[in-house]
N, C-alpha and C positions, 0 to 999 in steps of 0.2 A: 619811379624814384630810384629804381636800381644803377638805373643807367647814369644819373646823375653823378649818383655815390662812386660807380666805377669810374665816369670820366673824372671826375671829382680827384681821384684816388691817381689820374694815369698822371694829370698836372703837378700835382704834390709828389711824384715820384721821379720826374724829369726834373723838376726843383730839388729835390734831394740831393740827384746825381752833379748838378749842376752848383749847387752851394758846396756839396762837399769837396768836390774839385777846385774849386773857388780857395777853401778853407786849406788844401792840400798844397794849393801853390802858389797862388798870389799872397793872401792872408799874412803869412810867416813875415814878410817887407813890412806888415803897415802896425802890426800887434805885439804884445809881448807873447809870452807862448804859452801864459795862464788865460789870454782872451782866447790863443787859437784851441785852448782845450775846452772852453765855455761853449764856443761856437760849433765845436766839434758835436759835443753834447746835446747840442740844438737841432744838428744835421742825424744824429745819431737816431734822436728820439722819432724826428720826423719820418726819418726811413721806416720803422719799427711801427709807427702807428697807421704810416699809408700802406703797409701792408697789411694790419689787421682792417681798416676802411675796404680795399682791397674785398678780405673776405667777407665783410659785412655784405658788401656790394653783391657779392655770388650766392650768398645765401639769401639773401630779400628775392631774390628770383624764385625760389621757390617755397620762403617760411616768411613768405610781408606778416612785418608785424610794426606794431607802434614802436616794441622797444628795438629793432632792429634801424629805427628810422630814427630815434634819441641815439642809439649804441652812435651812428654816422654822424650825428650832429655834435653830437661829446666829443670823439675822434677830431673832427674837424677844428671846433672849439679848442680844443685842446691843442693841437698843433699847431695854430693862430699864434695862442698866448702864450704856452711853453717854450716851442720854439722861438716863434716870432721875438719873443720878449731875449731869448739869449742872441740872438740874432743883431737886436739894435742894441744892446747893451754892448758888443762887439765894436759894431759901427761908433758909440757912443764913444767907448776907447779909443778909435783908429782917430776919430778928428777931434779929442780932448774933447769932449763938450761936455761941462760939466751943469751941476745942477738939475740934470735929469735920473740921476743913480737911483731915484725910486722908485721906476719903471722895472727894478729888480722883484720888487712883491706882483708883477703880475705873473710871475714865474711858476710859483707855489700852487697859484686859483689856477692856473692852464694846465698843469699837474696833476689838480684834482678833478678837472674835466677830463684828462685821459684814464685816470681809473673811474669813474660815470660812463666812459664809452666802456671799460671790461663789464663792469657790474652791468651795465645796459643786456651786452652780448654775451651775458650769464645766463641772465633774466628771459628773453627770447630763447635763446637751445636751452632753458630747463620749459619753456612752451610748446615746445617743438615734438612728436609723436615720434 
């Protein structure tokens, strides 16, 4: 599973580099500059949790545990929905399309799976000798 979570983590990390440059240069033509700081925030969190997926990945190599393998699943989840959702909200702005702005509440629930992935990777290193 470790291996998973790190390559997992190397993809979500090249997306990172790759949306935030996106966000730094193109973006600014197509948004207001309250979307490129939503989108920012999306790129922001994702960098932030693929590096704790990152260390989940390193430490399942030597502490596999159940809640190490929920901590990556929360992580992932959460990255999905948190970001993902700032993400199309973004895009939602850039080509006016309305009627979809309550794709804003999946925002909140992918939020509260990035703190399920800390609590996760609490819960595993207070397991841990």
């Amino acid at each position: 599973m470790n291996k998973k979570i790190l390559l997992t983590a190397a993809i979500l990390g090249a997306l990172s580099v790759a949306l935030g440059a996106f966000g730094a240069h193109g973006l600014k033509q197509l948004v207001p500059p309250e979307s490129v700081a939503t989108f920012e925030t999306g790129v922001r969190y994702q960098f932030y949790h693929t590096f704790a997926l990152l260390f989940v990945g390193i430490l399942f190599e030597k502490f596999a545990s159940k809640q190490l393998g929920l901590a990556a699943s929360f992580f992932i989840t959460g990255i999905i929905l948190f970001s993902g959702s700032l993400y199309l909200l973004t895009a939602l702005k850039a080509t006016n399309t309305v009627g979809l702005s309550g794709i804003g509440i999946v925002t909140p629930i992918g939020g509260v799976f990035l703190i399920l992935g800390w609590v996760m990777l609490f819960f595993a290193l207070r397991k841990t000798n």
